[in-house]
Backbone atoms as SQL, in Angstrom:
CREATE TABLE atoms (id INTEGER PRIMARY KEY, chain TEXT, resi INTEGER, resn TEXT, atom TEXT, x REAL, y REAL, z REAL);
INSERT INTO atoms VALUES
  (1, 'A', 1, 'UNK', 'N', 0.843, -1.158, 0.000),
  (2, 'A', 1, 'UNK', 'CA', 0.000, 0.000, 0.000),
  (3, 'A', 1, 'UNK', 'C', 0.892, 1.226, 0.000),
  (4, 'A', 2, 'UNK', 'N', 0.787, 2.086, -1.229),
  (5, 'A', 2, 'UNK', 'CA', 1.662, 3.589, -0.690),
  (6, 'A', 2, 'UNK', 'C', 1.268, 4.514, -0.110),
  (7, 'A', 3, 'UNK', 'N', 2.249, 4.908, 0.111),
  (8, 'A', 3, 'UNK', 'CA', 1.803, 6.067, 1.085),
  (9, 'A', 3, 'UNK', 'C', 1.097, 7.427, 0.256),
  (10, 'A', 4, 'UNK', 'N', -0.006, 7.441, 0.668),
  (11, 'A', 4, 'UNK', 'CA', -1.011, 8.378, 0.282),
  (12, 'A', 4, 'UNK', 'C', -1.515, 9.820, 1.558),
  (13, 'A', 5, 'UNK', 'N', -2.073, 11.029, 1.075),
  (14, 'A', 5, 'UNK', 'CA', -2.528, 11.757, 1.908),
  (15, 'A', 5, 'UNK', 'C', -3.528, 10.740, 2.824),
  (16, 'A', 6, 'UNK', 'N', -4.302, 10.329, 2.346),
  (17, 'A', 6, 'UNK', 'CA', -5.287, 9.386, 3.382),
  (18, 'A', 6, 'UNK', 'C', -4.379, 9.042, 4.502),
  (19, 'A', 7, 'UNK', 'N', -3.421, 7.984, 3.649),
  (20, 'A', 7, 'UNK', 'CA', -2.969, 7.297, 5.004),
  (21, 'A', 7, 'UNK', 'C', -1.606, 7.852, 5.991),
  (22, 'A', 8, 'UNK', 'N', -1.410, 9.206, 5.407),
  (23, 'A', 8, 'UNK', 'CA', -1.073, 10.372, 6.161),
  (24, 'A', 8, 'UNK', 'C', -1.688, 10.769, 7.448),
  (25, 'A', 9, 'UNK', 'N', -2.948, 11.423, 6.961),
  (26, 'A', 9, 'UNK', 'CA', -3.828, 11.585, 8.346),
  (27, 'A', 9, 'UNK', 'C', -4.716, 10.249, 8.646),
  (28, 'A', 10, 'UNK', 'N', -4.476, 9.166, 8.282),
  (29, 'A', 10, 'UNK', 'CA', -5.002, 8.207, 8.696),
  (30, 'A', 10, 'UNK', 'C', -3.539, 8.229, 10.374),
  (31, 'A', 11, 'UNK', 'N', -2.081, 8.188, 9.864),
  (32, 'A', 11, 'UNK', 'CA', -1.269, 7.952, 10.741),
  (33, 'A', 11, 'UNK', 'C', -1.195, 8.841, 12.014),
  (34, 'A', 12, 'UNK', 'N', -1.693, 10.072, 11.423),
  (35, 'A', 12, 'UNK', 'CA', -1.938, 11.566, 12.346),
  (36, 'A', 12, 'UNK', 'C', -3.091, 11.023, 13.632),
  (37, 'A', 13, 'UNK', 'N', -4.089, 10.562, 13.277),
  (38, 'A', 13, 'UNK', 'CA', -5.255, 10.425, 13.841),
  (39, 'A', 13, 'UNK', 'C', -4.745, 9.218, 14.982),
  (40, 'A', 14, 'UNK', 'N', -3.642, 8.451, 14.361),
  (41, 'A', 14, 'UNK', 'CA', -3.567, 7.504, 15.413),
  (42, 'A', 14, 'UNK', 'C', -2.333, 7.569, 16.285),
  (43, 'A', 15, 'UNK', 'N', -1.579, 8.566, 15.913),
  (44, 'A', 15, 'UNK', 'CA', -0.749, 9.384, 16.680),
  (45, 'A', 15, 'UNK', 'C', -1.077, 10.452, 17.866),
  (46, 'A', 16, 'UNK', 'N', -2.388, 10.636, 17.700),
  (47, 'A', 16, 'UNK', 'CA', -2.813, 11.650, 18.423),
  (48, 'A', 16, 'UNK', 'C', -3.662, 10.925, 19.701),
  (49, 'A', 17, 'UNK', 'N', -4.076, 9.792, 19.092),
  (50, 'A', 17, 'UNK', 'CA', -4.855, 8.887, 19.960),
  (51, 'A', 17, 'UNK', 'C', -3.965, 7.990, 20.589),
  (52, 'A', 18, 'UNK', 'N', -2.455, 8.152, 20.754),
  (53, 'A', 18, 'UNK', 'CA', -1.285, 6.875, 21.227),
  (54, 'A', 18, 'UNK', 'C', -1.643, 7.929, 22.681),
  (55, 'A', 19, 'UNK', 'N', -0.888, 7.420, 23.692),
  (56, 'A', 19, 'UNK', 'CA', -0.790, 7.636, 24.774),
  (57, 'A', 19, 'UNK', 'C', 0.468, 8.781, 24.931),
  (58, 'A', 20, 'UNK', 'N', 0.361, 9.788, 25.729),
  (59, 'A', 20, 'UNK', 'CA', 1.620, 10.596, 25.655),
  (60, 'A', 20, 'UNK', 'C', 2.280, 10.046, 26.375),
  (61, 'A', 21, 'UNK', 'N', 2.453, 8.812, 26.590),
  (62, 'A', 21, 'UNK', 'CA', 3.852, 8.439, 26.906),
  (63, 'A', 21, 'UNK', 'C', 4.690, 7.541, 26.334),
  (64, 'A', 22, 'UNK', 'N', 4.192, 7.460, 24.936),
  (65, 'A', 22, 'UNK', 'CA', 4.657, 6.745, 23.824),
  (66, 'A', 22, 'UNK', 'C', 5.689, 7.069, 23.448),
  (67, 'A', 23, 'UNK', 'N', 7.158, 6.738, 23.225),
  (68, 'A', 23, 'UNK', 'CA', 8.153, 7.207, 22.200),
  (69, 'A', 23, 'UNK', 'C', 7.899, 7.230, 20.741),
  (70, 'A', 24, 'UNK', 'N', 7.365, 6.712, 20.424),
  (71, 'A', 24, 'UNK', 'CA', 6.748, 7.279, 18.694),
  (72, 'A', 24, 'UNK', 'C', 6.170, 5.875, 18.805),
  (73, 'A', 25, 'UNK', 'N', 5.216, 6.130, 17.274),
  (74, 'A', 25, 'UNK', 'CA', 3.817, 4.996, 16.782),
  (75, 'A', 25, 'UNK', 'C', 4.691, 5.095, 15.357),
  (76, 'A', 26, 'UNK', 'N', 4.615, 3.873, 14.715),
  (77, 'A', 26, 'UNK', 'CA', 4.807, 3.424, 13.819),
  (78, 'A', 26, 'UNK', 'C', 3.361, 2.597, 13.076),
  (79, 'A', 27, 'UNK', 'N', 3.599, 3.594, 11.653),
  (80, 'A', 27, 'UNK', 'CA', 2.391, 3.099, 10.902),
  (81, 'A', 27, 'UNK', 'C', 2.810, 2.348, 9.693),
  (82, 'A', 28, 'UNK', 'N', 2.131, 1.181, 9.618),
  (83, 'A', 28, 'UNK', 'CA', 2.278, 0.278, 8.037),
  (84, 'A', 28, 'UNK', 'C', 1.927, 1.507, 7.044),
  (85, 'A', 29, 'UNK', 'N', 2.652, 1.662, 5.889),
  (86, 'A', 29, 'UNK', 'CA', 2.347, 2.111, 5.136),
  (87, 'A', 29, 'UNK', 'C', 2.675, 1.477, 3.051),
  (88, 'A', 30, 'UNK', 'N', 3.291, 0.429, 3.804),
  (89, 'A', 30, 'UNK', 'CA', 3.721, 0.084, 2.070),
  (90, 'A', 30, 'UNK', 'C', 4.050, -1.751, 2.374),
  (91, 'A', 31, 'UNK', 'N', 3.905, -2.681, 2.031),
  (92, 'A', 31, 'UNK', 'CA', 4.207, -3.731, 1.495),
  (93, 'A', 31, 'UNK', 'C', 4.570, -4.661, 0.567),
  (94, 'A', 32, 'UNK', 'N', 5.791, -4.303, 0.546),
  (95, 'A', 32, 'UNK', 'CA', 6.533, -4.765, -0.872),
  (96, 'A', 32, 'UNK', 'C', 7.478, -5.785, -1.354),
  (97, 'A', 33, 'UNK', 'N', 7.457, -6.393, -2.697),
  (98, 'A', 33, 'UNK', 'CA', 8.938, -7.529, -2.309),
  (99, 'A', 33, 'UNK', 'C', 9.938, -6.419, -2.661),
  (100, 'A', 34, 'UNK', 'N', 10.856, -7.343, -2.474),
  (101, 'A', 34, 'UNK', 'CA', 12.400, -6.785, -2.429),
  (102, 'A', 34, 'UNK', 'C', 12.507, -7.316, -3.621),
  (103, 'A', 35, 'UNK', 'N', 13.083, -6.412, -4.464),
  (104, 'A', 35, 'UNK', 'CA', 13.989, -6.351, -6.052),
  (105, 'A', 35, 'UNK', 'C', 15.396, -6.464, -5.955),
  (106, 'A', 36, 'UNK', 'N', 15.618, -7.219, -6.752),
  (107, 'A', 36, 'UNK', 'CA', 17.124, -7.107, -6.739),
  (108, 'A', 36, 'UNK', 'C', 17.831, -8.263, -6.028),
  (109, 'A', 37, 'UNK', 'N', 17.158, -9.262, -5.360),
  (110, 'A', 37, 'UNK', 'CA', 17.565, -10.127, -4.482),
  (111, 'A', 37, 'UNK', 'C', 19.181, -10.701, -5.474),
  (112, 'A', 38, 'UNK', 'N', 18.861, -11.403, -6.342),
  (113, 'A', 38, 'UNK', 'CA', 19.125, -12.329, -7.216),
  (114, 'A', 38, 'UNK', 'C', 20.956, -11.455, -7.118),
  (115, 'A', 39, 'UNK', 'N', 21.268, -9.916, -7.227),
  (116, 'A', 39, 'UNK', 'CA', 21.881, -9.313, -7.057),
  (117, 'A', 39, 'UNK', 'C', 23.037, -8.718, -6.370),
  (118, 'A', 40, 'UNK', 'N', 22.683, -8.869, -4.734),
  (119, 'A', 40, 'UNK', 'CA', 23.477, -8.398, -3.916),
  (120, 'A', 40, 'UNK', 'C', 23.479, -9.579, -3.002),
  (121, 'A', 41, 'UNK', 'N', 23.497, -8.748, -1.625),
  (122, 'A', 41, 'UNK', 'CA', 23.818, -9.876, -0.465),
  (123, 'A', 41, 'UNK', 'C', 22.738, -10.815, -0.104),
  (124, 'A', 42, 'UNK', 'N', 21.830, -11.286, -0.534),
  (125, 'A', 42, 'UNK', 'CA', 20.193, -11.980, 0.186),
  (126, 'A', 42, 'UNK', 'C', 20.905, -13.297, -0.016),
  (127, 'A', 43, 'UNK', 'N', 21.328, -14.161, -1.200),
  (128, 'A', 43, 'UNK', 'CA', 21.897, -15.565, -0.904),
  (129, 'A', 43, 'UNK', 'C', 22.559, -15.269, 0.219),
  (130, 'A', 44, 'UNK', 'N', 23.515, -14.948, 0.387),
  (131, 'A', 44, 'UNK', 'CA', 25.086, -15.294, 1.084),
  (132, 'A', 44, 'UNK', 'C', 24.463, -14.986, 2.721),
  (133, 'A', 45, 'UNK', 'N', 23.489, -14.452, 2.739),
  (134, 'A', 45, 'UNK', 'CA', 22.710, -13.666, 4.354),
  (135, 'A', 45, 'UNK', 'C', 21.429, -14.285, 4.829),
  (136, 'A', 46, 'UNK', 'N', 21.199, -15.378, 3.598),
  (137, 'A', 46, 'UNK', 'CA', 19.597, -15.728, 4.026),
  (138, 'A', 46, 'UNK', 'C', 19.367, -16.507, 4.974),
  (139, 'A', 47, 'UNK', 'N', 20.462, -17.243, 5.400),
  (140, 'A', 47, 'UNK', 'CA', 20.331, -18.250, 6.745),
  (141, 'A', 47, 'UNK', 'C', 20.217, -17.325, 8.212),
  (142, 'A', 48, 'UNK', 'N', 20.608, -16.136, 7.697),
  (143, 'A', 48, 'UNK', 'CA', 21.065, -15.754, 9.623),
  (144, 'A', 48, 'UNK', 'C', 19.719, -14.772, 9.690),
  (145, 'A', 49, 'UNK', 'N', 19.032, -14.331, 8.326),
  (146, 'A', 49, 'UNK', 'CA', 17.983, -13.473, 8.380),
  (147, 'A', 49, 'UNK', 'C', 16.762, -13.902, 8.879),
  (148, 'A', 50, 'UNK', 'N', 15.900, -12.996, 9.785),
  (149, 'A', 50, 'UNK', 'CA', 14.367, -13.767, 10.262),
  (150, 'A', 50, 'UNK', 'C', 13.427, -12.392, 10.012),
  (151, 'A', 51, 'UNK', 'N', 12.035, -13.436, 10.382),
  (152, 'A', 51, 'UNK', 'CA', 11.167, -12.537, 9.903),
  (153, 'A', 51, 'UNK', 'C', 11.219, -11.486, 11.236),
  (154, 'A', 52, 'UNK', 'N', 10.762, -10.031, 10.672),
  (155, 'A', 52, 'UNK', 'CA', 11.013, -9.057, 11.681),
  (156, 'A', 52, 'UNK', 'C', 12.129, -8.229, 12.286),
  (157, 'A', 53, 'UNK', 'N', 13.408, -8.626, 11.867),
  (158, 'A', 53, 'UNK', 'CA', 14.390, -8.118, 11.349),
  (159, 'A', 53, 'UNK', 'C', 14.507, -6.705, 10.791),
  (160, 'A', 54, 'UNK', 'N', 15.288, -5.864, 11.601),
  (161, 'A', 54, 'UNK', 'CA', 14.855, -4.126, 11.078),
  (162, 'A', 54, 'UNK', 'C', 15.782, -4.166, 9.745),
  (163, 'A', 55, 'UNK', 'N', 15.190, -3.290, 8.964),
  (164, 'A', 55, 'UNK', 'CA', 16.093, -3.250, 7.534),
  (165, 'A', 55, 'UNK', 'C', 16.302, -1.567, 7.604),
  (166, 'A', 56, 'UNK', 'N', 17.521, -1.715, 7.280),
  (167, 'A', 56, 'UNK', 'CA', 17.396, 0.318, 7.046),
  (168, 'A', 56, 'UNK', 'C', 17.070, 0.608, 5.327),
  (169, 'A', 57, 'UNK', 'N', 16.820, 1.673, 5.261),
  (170, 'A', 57, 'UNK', 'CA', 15.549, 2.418, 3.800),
  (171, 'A', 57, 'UNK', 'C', 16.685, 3.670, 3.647),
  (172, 'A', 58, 'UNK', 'N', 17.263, 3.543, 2.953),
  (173, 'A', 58, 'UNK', 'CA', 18.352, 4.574, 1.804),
  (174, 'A', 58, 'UNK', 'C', 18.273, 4.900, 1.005),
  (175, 'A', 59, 'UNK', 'N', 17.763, 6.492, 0.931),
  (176, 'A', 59, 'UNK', 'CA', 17.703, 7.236, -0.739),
  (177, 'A', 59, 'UNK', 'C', 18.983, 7.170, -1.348),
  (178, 'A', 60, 'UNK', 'N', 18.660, 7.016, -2.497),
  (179, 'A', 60, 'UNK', 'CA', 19.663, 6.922, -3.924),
  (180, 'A', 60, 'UNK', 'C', 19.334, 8.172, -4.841),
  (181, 'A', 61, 'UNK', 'N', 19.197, 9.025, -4.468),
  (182, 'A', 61, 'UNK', 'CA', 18.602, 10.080, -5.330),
  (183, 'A', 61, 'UNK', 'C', 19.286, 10.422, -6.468),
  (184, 'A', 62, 'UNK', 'N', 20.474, 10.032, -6.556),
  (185, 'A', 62, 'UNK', 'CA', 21.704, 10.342, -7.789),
  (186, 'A', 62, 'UNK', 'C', 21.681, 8.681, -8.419),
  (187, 'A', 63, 'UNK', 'N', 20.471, 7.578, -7.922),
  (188, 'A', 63, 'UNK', 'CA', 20.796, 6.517, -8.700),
  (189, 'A', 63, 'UNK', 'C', 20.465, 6.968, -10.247),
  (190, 'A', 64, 'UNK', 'N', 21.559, 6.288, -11.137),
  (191, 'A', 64, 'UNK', 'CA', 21.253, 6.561, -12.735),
  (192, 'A', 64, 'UNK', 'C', 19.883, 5.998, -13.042),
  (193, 'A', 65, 'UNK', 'N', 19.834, 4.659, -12.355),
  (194, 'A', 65, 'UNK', 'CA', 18.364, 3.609, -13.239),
  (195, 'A', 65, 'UNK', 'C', 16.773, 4.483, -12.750),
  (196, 'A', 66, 'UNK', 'N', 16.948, 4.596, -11.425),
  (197, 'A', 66, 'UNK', 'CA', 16.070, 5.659, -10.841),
  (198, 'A', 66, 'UNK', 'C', 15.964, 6.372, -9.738),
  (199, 'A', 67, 'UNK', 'N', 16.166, 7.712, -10.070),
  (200, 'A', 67, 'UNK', 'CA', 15.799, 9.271, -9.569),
  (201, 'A', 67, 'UNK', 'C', 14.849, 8.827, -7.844),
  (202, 'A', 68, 'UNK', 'N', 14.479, 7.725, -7.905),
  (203, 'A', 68, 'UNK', 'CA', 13.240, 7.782, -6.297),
  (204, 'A', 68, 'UNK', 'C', 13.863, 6.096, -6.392),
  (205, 'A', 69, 'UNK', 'N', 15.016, 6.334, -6.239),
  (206, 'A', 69, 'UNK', 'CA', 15.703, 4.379, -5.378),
  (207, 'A', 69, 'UNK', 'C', 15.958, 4.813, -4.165),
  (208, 'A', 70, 'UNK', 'N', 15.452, 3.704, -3.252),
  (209, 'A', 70, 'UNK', 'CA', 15.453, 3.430, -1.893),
  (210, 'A', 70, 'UNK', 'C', 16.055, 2.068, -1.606),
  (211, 'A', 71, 'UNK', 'N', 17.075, 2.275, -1.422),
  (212, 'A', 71, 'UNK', 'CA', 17.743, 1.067, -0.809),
  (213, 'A', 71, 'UNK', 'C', 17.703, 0.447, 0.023),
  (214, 'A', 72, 'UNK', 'N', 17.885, -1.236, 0.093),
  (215, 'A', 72, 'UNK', 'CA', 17.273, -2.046, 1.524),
  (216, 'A', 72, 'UNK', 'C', 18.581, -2.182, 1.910),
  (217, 'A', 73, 'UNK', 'N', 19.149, -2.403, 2.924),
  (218, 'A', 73, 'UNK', 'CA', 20.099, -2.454, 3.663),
  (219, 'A', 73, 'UNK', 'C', 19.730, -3.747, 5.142),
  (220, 'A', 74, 'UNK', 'N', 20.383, -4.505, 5.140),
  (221, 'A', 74, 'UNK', 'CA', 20.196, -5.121, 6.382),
  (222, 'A', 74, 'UNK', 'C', 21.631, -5.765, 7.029),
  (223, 'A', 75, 'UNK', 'N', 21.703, -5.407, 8.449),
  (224, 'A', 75, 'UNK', 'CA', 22.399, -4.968, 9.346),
  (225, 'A', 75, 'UNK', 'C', 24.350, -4.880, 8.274),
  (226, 'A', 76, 'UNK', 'N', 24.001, -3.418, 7.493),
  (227, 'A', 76, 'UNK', 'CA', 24.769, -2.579, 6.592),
  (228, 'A', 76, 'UNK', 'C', 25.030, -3.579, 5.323),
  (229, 'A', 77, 'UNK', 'N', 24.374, -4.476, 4.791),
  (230, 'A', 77, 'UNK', 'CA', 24.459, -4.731, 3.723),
  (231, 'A', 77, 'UNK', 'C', 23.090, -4.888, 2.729),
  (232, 'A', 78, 'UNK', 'N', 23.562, -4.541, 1.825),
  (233, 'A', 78, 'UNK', 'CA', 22.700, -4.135, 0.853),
  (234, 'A', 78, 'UNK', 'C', 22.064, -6.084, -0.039),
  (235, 'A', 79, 'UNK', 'N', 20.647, -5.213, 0.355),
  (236, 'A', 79, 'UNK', 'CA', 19.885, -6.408, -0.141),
  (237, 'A', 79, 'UNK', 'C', 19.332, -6.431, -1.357),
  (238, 'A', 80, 'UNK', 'N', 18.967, -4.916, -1.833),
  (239, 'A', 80, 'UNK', 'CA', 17.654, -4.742, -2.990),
  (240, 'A', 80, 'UNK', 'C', 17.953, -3.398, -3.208),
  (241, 'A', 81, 'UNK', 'N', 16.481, -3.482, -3.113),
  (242, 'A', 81, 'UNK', 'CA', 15.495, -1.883, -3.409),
  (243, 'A', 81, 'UNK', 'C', 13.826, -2.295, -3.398),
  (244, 'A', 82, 'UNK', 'N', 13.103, -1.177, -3.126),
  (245, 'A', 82, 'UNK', 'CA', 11.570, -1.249, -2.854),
  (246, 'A', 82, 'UNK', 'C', 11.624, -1.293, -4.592),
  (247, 'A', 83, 'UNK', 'N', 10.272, -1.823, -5.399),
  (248, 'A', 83, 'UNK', 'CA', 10.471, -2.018, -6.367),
  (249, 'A', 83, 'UNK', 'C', 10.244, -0.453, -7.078),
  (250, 'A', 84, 'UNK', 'N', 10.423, 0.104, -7.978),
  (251, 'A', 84, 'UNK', 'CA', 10.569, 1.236, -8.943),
  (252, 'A', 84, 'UNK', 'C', 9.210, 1.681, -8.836),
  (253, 'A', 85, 'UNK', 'N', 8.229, 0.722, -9.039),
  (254, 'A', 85, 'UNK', 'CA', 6.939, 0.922, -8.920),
  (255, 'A', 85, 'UNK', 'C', 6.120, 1.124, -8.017),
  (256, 'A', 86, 'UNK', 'N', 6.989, 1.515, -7.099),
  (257, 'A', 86, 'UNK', 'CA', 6.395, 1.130, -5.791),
  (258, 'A', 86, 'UNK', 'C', 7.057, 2.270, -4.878),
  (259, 'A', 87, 'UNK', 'N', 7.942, 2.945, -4.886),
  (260, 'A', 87, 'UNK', 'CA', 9.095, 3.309, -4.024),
  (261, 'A', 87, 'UNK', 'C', 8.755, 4.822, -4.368),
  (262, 'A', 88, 'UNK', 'N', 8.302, 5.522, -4.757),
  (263, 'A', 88, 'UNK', 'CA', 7.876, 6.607, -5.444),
  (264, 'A', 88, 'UNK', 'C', 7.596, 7.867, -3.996),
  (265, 'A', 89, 'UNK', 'N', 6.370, 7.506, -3.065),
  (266, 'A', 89, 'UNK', 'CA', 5.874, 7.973, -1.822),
  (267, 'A', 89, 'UNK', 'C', 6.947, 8.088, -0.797),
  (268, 'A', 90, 'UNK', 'N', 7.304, 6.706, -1.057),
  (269, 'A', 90, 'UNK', 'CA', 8.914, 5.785, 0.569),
  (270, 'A', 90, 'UNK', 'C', 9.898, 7.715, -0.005),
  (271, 'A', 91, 'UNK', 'N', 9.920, 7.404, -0.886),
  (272, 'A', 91, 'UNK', 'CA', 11.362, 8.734, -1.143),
  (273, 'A', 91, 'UNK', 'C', 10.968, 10.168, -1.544),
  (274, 'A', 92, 'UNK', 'N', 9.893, 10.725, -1.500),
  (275, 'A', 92, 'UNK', 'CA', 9.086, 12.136, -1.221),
  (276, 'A', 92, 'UNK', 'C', 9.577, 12.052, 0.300),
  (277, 'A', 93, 'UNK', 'N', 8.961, 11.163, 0.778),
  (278, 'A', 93, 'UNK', 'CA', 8.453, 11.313, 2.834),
  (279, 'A', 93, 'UNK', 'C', 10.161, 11.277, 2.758),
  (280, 'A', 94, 'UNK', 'N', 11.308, 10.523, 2.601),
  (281, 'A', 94, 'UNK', 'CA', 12.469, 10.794, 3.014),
  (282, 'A', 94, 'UNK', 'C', 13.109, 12.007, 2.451),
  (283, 'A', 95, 'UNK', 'N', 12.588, 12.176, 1.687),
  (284, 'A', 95, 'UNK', 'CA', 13.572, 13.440, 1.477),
  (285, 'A', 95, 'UNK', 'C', 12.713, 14.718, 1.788),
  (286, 'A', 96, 'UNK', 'N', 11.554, 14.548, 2.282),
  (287, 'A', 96, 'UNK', 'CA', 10.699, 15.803, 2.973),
  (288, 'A', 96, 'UNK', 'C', 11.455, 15.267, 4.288),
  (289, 'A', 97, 'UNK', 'N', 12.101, 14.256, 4.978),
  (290, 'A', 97, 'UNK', 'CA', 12.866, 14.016, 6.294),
  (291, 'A', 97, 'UNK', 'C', 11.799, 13.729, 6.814),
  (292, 'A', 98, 'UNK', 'N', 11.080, 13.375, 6.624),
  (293, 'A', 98, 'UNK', 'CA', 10.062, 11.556, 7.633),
  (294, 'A', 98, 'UNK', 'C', 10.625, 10.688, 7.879),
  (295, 'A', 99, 'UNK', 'N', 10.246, 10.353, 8.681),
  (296, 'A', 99, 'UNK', 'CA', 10.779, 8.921, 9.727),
  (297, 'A', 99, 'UNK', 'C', 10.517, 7.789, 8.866),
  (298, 'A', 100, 'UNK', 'N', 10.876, 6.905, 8.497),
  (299, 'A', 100, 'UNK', 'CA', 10.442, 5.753, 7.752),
  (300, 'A', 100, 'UNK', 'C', 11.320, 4.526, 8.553),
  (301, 'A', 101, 'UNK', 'N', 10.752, 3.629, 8.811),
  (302, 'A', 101, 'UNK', 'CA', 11.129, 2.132, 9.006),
  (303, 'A', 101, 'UNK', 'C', 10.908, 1.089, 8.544),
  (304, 'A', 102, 'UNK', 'N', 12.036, 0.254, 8.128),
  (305, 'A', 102, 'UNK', 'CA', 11.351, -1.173, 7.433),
  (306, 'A', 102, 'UNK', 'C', 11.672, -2.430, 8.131),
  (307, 'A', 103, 'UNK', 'N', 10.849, -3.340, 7.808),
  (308, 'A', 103, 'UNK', 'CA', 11.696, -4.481, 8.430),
  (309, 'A', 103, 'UNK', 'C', 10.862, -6.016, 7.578),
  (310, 'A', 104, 'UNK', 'N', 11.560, -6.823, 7.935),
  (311, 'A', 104, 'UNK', 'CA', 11.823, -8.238, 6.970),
  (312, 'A', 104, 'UNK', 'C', 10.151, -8.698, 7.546),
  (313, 'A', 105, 'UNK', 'N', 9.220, -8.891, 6.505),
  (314, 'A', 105, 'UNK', 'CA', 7.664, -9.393, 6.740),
  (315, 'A', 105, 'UNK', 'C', 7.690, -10.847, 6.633),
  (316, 'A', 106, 'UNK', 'N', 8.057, -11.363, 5.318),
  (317, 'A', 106, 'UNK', 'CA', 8.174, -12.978, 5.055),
  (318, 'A', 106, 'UNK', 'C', 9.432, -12.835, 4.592),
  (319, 'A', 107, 'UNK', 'N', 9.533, -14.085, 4.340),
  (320, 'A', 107, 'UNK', 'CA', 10.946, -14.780, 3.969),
  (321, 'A', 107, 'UNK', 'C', 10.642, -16.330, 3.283),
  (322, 'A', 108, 'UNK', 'N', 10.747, -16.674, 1.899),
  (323, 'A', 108, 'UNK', 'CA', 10.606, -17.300, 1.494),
  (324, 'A', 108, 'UNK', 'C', 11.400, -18.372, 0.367),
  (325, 'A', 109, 'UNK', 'N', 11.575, -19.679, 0.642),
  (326, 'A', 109, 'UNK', 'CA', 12.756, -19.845, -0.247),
  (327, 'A', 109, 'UNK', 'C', 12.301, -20.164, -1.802),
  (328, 'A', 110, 'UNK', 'N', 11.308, -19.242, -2.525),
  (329, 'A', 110, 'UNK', 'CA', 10.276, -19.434, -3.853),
  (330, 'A', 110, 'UNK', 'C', 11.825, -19.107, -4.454),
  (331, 'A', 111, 'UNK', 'N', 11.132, -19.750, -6.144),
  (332, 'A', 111, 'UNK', 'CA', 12.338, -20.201, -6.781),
  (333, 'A', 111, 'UNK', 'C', 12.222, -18.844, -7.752),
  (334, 'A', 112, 'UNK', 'N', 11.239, -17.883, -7.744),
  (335, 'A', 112, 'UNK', 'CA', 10.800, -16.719, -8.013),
  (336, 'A', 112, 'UNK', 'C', 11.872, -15.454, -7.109),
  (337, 'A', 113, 'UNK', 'N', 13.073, -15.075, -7.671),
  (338, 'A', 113, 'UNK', 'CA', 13.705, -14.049, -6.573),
  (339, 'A', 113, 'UNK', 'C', 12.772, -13.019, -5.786),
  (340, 'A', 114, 'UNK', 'N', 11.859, -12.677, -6.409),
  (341, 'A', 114, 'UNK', 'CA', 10.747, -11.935, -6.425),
  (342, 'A', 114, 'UNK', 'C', 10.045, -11.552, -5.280),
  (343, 'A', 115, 'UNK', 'N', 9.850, -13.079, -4.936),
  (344, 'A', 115, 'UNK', 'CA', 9.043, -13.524, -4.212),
  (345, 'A', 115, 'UNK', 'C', 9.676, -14.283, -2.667),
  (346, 'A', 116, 'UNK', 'N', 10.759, -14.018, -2.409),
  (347, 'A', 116, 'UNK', 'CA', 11.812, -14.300, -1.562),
  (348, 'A', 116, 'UNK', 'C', 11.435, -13.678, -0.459),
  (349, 'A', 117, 'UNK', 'N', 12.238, -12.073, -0.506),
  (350, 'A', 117, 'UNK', 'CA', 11.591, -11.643, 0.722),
  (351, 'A', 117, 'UNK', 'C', 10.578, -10.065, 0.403),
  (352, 'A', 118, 'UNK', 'N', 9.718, -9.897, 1.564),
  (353, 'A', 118, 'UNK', 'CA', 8.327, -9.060, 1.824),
  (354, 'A', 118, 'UNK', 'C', 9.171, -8.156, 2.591),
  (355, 'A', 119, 'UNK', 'N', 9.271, -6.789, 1.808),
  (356, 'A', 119, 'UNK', 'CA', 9.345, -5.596, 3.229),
  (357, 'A', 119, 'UNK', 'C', 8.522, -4.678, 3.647),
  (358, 'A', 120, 'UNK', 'N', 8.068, -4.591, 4.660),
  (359, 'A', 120, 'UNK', 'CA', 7.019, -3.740, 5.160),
  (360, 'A', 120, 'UNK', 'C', 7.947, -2.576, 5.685),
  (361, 'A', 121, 'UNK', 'N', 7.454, -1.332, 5.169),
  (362, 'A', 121, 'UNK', 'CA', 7.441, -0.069, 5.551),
  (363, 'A', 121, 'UNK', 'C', 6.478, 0.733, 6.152),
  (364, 'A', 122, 'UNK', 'N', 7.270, 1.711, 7.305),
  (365, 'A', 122, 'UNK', 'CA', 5.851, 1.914, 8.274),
  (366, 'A', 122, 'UNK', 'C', 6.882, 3.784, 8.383),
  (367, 'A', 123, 'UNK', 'N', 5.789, 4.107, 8.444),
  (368, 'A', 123, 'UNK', 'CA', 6.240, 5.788, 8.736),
  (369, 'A', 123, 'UNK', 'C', 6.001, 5.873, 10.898),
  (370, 'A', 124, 'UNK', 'N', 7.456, 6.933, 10.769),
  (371, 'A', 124, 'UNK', 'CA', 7.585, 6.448, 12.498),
  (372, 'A', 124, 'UNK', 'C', 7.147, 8.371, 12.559),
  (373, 'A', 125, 'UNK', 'N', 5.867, 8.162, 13.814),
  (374, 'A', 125, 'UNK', 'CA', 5.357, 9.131, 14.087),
  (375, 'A', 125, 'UNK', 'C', 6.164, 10.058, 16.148);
């Protein structure tokens, strides 16, 4: 799901309703596979990786292939990217300097790279 005005003040509304003694609310905002597996580090890392696993989210704004790449990173190595089609919202909100968090949803050993691993992105309020 991308991140849209809706689910902007959808995140507002439930930020306001957290308890003030919350250190921040984190909202789902995108669910995506990871691109690029086939590519970087995901073989050589897939045994020690689990589901839930924080991934860090890195603009590429000078990438040549595309202008709004967000890079997956997990614990400092590079896994992917949110897919092209998808990653568009994830890198407005970062480079307007929003909080964004991701982390490892499924993990799958499909013979589809594609379809390997799920990253959920959540905007941190």
């Amino acid at each position: 799901m991308p991140l849209t005005p809706r689910s902007l003040l959808l995140a507002l509304a439930l930020f306001l309703a957290a308890s003030a003694q919350a250190e921040s609310v984190k909202v789902l905002v995108q669910s995506s596979p990871l691109a690029g597996f086939q590519f970087y580090a995901g073989r050589e890392l897939w045994d020690e990786m689990k589901v839930g696993d924080a991934l860090a989210l890195v603009r590429e704004p000078d990438n040549r292939h595309d202008a709004h790449a967000v890079r997956i990173e997990w614990r400092g190595r590079k896994l992917g990217y949110l897919p092209r089609k998808e990653n568009r919202a994830v890198a407005a909100e970062m480079d307007r300097g929003g909080r964004v968090a991701a982390r490892i949803a499924r993990l799958d050993r499909h013979r589809d790279p594609w379809q390997r691993i799920r990253v959920e992105v959540f905007v941190v309020l």
